[in-house]
C-alpha positions in Angstrom: 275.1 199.3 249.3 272.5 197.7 247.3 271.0 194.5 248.1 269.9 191.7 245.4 267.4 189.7 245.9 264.8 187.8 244.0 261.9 189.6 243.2 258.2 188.0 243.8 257.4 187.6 240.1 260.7 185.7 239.5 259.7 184.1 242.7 256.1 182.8 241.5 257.4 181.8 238.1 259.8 179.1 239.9 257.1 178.0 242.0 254.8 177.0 238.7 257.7 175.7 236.8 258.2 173.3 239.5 254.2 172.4 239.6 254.2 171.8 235.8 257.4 169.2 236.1 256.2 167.5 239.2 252.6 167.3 237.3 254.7 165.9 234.1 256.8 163.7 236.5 253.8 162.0 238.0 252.2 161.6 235.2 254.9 159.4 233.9 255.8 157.7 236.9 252.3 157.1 238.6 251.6 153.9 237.4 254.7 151.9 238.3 253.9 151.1 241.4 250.9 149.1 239.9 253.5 147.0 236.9 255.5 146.6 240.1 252.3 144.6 241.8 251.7 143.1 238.6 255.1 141.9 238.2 255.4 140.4 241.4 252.1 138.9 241.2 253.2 136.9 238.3 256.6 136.5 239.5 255.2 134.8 243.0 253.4 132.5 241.1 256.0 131.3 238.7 258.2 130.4 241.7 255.2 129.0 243.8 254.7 126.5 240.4 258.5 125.8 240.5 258.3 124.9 243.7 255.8 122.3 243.7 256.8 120.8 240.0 260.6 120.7 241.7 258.8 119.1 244.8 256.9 116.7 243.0 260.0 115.9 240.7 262.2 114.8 243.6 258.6 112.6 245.0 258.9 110.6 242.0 262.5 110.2 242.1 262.4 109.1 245.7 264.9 112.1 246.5 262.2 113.0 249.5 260.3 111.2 251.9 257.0 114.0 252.4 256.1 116.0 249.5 256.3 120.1 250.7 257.7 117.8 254.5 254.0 117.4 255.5 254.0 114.5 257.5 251.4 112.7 255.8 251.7 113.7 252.2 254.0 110.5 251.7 256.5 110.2 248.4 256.9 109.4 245.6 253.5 110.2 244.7 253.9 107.3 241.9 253.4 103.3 242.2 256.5 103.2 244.6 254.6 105.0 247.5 254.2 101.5 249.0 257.7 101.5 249.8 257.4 104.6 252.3 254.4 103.6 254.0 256.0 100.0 255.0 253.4 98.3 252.8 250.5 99.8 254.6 249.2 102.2 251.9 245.3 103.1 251.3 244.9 102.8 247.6 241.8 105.0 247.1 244.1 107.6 249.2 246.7 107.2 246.4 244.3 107.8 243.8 243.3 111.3 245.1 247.2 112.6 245.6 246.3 115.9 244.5 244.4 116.7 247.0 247.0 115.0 249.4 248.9 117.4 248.1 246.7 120.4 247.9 246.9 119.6 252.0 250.2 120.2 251.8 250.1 123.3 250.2 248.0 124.6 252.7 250.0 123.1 255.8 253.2 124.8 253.7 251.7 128.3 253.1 251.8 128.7 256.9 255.4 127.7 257.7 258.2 130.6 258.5 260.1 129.6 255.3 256.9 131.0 253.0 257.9 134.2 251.9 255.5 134.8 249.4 253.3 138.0 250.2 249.9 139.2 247.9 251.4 142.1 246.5 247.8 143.7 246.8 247.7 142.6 250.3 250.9 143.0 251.7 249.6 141.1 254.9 248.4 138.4 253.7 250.3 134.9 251.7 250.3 134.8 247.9 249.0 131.1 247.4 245.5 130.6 248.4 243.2 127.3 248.0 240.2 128.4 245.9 238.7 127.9 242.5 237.3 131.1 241.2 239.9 133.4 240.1 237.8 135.2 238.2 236.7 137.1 241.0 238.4 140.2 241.7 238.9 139.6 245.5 241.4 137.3 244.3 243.6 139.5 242.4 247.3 138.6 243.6 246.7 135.0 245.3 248.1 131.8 243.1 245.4 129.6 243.5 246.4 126.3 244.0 242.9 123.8 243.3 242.8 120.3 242.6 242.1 119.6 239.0 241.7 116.0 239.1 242.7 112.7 241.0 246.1 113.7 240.1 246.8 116.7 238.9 246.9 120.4 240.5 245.3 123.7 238.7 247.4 127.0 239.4 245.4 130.3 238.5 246.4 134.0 238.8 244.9 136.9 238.5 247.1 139.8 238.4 245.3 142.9 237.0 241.3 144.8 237.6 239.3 143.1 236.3 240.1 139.7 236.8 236.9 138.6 234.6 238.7 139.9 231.7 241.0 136.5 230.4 244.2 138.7 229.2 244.3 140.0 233.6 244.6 136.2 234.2 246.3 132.7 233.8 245.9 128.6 234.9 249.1 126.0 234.6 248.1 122.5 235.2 250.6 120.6 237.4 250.6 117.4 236.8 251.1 115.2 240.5 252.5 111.7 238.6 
């Protein structure tokens, strides 16, 4: 009886066919994991914003009582905020609401219902109160700074290098 079996040329000629398609295959595959960071980069953000516009929405339609429920972020942000308080409200407090509210951003980034992680920094929360986005040790955070008595600035950076203006984005929020 004869035997067939592979020989060690036919053997060796498998082995590189397989290097050359996994070579092709990570060639075209290799950067997806980095559009993947990228998109949820972005992607946080955009629901971060919708979050607080939504938030800031139902403050001025008196829906809720604490903008982001921090206890002393008091709503509607607006005129009627005397209504909350009991009449006792601080009106140079009420002029500065964004940065009442910039406190409750940070109070909210540390609750268990934040679910929002720096794709570049899986350990870490995607919102972040800073002002220099421009930096690229900032590359997946939505930066949430106060713009002006009452508005909010939200910046992104979501691709190296973060200096470069097409890698990054701002939204103003308006607070009233």
């Amino acid at each position: 009886m004869k035997q067939k079996a592979f020989t060690l040329m036919e053997l060796m000629i498998v082995i590189v066919i397989i290097g050359i398609l996994s070579t092709v295959g990570m060639v075209m595959f290799g950067g997806q994991a980095e559009k993947a960071k990228i998109a949820a980069t972005k992607m946080n953000c955009k629901k971060i914003n919708k979050i607080l516009i939504t938030e800031i929405f139902a403050c001025n339609t008196e829906s809720i009582s604490n903008f982001l429920n921090h206890p002393t972020t008091y709503c509607p942000l607006n005129s009627s905020l005397n209504k909350f308080t009991g009449g006792n409200i601080n009106y140079k407090q009420h002029d500065r609401v964004s940065s009442n509210a910039q406190n409750a951003i940070e109070s909210w980034k540390h609750s268990p219902n934040f679910n929002f992680k720096n794709p570049y920094k899986p350990t870490v929360t995607a919102i972040l109160n800073a002002a220099d986005f421009e930096k690229d040790i900032f590359i997946g955070y939505c930066q949430i700074t106060t713009l002006g008595p009452k508005q909010l600035l939200s910046q992104v950076c979501w691709e190296y290098p973060c200096s470069d203006s097409n890698n990054r984005t701002q939204t103003t929020i308006g607070v009233e």
